[in-house]
C-alpha positions as CSV (number, residue, x, y, z in Angstrom):
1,X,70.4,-59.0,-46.2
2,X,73.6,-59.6,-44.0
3,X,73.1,-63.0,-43.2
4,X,76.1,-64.7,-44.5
5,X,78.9,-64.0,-42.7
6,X,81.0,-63.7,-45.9
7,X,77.9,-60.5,-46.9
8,X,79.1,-58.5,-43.9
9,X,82.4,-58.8,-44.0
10,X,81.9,-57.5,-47.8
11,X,79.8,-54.9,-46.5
12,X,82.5,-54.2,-43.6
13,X,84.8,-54.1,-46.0
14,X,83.3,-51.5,-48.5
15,X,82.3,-49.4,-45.1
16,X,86.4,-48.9,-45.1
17,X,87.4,-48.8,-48.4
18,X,85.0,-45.9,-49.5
19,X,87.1,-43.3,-46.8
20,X,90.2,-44.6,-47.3
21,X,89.7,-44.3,-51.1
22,X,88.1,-40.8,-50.7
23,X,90.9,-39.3,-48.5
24,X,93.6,-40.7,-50.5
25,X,91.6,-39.3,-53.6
26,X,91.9,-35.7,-51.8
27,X,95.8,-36.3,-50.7
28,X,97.1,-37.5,-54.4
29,X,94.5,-34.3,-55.9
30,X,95.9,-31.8,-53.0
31,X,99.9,-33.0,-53.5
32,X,99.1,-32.6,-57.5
33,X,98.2,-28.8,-57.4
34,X,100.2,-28.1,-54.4
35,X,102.9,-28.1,-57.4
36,X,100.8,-25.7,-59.9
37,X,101.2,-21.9,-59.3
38,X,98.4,-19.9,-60.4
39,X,98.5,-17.3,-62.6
40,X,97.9,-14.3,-60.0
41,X,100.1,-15.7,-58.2
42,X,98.7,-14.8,-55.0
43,X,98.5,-16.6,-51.8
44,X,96.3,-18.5,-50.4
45,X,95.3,-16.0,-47.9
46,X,95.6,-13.1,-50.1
47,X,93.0,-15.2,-52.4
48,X,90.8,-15.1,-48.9
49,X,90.9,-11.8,-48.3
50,X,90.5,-10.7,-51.6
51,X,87.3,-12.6,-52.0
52,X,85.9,-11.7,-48.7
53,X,86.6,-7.8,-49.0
54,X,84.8,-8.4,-52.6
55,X,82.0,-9.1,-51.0
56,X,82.0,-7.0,-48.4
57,X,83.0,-9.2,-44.9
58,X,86.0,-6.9,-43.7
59,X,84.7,-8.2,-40.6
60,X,85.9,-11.8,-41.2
61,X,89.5,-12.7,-40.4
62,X,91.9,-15.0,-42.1
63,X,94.4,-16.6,-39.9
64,X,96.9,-19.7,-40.1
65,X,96.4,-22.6,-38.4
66,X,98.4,-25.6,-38.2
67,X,98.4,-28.7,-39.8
68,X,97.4,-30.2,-43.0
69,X,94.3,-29.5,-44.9
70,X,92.7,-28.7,-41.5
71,X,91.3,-25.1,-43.3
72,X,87.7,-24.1,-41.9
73,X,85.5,-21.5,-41.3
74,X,84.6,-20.3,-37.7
75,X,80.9,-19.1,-37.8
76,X,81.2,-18.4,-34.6
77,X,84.5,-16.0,-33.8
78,X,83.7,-15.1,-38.3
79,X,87.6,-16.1,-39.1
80,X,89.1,-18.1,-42.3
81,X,91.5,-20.6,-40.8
82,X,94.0,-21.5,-43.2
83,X,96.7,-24.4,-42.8
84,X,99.8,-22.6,-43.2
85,X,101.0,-24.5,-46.9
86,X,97.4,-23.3,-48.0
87,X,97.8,-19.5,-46.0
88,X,101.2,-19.0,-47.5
89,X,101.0,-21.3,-50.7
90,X,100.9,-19.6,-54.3
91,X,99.1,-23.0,-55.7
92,X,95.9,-23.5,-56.8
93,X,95.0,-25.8,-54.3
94,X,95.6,-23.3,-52.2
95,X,93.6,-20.6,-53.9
96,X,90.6,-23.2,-54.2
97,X,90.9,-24.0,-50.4
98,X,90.7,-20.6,-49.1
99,X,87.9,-19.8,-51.9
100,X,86.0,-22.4,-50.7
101,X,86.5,-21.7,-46.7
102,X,85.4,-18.1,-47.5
103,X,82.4,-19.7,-49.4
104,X,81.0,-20.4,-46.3
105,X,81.8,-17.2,-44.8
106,X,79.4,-16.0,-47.5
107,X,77.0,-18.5,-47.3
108,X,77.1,-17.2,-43.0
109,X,76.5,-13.5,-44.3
110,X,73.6,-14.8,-46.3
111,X,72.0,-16.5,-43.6
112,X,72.2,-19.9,-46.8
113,X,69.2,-22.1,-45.6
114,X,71.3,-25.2,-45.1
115,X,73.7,-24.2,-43.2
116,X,71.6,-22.5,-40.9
117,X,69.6,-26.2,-40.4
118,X,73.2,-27.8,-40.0
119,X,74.1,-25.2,-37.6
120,X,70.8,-26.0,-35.9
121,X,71.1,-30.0,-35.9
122,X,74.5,-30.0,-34.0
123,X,73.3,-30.8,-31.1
124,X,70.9,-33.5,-31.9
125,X,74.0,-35.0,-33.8
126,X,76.3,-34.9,-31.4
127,X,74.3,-36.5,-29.1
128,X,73.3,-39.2,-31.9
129,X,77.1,-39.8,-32.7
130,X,77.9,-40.2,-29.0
131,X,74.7,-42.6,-27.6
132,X,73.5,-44.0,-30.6
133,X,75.9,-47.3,-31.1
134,X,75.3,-47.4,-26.8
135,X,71.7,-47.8,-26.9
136,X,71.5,-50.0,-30.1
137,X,74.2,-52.7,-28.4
138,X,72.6,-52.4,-25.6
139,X,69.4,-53.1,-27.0
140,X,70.6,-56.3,-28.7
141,X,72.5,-57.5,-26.0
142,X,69.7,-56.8,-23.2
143,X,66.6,-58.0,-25.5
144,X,65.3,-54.6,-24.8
145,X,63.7,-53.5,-28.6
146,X,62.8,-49.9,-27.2
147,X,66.7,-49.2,-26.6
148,X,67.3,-50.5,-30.1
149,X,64.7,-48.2,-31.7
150,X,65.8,-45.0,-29.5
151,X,69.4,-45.7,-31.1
152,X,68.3,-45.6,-34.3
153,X,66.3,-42.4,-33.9
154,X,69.3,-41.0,-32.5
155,X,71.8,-42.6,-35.1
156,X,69.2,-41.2,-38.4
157,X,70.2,-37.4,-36.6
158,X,74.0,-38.0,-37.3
159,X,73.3,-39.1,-40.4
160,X,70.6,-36.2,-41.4
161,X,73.8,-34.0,-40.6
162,X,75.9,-35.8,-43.0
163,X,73.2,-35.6,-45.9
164,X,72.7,-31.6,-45.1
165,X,76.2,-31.1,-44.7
166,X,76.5,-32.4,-48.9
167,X,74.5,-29.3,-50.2
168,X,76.5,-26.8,-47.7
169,X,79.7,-28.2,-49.3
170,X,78.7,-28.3,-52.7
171,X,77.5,-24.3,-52.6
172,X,80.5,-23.3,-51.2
173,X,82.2,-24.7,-54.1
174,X,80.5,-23.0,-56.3
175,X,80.2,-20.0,-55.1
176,X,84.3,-20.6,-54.8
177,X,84.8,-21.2,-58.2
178,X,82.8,-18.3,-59.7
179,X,84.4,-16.1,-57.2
180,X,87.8,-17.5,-58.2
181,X,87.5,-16.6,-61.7
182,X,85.5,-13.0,-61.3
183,X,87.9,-12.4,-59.3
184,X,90.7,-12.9,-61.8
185,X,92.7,-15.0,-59.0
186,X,92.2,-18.1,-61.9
187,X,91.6,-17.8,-65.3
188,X,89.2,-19.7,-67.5
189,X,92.2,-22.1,-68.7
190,X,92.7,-23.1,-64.9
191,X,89.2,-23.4,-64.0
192,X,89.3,-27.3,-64.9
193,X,92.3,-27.7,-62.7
194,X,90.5,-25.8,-60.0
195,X,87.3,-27.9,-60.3
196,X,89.6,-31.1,-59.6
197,X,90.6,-29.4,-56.4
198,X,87.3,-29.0,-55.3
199,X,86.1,-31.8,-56.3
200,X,87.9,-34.5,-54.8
201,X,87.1,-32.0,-51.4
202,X,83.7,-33.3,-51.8
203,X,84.3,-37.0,-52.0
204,X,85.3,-37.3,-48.4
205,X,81.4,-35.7,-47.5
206,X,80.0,-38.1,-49.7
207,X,81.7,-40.9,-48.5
208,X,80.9,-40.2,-45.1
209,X,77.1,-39.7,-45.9
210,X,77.2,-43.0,-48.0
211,X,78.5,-44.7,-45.0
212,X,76.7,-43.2,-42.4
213,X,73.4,-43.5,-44.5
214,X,74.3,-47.7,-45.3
215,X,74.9,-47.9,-41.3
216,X,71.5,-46.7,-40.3
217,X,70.0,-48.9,-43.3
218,X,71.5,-52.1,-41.7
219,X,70.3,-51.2,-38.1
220,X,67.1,-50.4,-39.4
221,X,66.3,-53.7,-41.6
222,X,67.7,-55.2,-37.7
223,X,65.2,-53.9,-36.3
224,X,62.9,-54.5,-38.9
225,X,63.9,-58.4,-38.9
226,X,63.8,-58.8,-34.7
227,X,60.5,-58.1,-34.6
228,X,59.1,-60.2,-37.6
229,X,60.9,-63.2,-35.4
């Protein structure tokens, strides 16, 4: 499949482009609606806390962080970290930012299937992300198949992360978007505008789980092709 040098450094190629293109996809959406107020006019971490006590988590936090787009949810310490142009922003990026972060603060409260498993695999994909590429060169380069194999199985855990992590992110934008407008933070004229937001969020999960999903491929059909030699 990559046996022309002039293949791989097409499919090299594309395994660059896709983030690049993704992340600038986010930047130009997030600098766009940075620039558009919402109607509410409320910030991005009165959005979160509005949301949140809605549904009941006055146990959650919001707090600023620094940095750009670097908003999260903490499972773990159950606080909405906000980068400070989303935590102080009027805009409705920031409003869909910080209804998204407190998506998953919902989806926590729920006990939401799939993030419970992602929780759950961080270990093994840690571990995959940080020995996988070890063992496989070290396979190729010492002959050794088993080492080869054991990276793979290791690699296809990081990537199982990336493909579970797509459903997580996707539900939290929903549930974002409905709580957005029963809120009344957005109304229904601004909920296109608001989708964009969210939206172009998402590409950078898909195009790491495209990525990481076409690298275990190629490693595999390796494997696959060393031993039919």
């Amino acid at each position: 499949m990559f046996a022309s040098l002039g293949g791989y450094l097409i499919y090299i190629a594309l395994l660059l482009i896709i983030p690049l293109w993704a992340q600038s996809k986010v930047k130009r959406t997030y600098k766009k609606y940075t620039k558009v107020a919402t109607s509410s006019y409320m910030t991005g971490a009165q959005v979160a806390r509005k949301i949140l006590d809605d549904n009941g988590l006055y146990n959650v936090s919001v707090d600023e962080t620094r940095g750009t787009l670097t908003d999260h949810y903490d499972p773990r310490k159950k606080v909405v970290r906000l980068s400070s142009d989303n935590y102080h922003g009027h805009s409705m990026a920031a409003s869909a930012i910080a209804a998204h972060e407190v998506g998953h603060a919902i989806q926590d409260a729920e006990a939401y299937a799939f993030l419970r498993f992602r929780h759950a695999l961080v270990p093994l994909a840690n571990l995959g992300s940080n020995t996988s590429f070890i063992l496989i060169l070290a396979g190729m380069f010492l002959g050794f198949m088993e080492l080869f194999l054991a990276g793979i199985v290791f690699m296809s855990f990081a990537v199982l992360f990336q493909l579970v992590t797509l459903p997580v992110e996707f539900d939290a934008s929903n549930r974002a978007m409905g709580q957005l407008v029963s809120s009344g933070v957005i109304r229904n004229n601004e909920e296109r505008q608001t989708k964009k937001v969210l939206n172009a969020a998402a590409l950078t999960y898909v195009a790491a789980a495209l990525v990481a999903l076409a690298e275990l491929i190629r490693f595999i059909l390796m494997f696959v092709a060393s031993n039919d030699d």
